[in-house]
N, C-alpha and C positions, 0 to 999 in steps of 0.2 A: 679087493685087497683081502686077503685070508685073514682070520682070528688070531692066530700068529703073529703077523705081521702088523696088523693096527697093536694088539701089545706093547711089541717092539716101538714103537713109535710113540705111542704115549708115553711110556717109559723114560726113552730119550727125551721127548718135547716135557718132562718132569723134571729130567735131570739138568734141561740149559733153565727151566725155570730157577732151580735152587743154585745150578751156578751162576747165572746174572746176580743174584743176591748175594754169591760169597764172592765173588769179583771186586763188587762194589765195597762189601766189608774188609778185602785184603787191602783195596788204596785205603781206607780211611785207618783200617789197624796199623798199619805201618806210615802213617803220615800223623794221624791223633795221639795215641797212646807211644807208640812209638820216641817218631820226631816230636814229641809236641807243638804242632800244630796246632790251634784253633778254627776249625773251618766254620764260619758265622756268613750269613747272608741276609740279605734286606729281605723282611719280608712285611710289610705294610707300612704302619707307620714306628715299628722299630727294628729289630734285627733279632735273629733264630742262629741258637749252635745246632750245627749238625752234628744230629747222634744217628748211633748203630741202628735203632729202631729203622729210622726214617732210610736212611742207606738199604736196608734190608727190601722194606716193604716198594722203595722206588724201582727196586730192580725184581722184585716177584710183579710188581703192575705192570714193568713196561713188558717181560718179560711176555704176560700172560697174553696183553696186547697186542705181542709181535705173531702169538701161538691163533689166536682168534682171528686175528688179521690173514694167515695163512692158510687156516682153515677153511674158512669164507671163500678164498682163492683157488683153494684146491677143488671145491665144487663148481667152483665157476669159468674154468677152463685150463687149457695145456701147459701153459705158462706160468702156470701160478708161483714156481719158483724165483722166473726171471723176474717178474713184477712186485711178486712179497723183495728181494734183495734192494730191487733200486727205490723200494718206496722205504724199507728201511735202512739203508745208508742215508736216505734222504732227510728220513726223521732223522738219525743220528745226527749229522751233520744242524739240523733245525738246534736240534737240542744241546748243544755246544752256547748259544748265546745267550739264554737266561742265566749259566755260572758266570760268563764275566760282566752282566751288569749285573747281577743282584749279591755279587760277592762283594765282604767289605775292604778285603785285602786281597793284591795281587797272587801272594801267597794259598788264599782259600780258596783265589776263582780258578787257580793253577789245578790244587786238590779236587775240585769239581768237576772241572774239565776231564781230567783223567778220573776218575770216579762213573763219567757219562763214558768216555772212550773205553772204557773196562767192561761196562755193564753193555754197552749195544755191540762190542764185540764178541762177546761170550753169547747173545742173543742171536748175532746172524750166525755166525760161524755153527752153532749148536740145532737152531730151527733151519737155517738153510739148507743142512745136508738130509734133513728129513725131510723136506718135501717130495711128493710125488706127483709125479703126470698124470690125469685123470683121462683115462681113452673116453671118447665120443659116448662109448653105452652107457658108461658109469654117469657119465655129465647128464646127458640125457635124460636115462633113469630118476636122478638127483631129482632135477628141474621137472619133469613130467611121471610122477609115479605112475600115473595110471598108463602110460604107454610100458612100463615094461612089466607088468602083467601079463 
């Protein structure tokens, strides 16, 4: 891959970073401050309002997670796109059931819900289309430096 092109790519994999995090800020801006809303959930032994802070930082981790997870992937063989997408739809899908038990109202596990549906969709759709194929030499090379000397 040219210098160019890993660029490009970081770039992109920066930009669905910061958009997982403003995704997740536009449900909670227009459902909090907006509708007023209160999205509150269980979190031990009493209950946590969800603020912007946390909204932010949950969609730059997962964000960053889906980028490392793909990375990994892309050294370790052809496929790396097919198998980062179905292993995150799959998280996605995972991560859908902690908002409806741990929300205190139908109303906030609603906001949650779509808050996870916004932020792992701006995640695939963003790191999905920058994945690449890594040919045989490049995996190779990866996996065995001293062979491509």
């Amino acid at each position: 891959m040219s210098s160019s092109s890993t660029t490009q790519t970081r770039a992109r994999r920066g930009a669905t970073v910061a958009g997982a995090a403003a995704a997740g800020l536009a449900v909670w801006i227009v459902t909090v401050p907006v509708l007023g809303v209160e999205v509150t959930a269980r979190a031990g032994e009493g209950e946590m309002v969800v603020g912007a802070p946390a909204v932010a930082a949950a969609g730059v981790v997962a964000a960053l997670a889906g980028w490392g997870l793909l990375a990994v992937l892309e050294r370790a063989g052809a496929r790396a796109r097919t198998v980062w997408t179905r292993v995150a739809l799959a998280v996605l899908v995972a991560s859908l059931v902690p908002p409806l038990l741990q929300a205190t109202t139908v109303t906030a596990g609603a906001v949650l819900v779509a808050m996870h549906v916004a932020v792992g969709a701006t995640i695939i759709a963003g790191l999905g289309r920058t994945a690449r194929s890594v040919s045989s030499s490049e995996r190779s090379g990866a996996l065995h430096p001293q062979a491509a000397r």
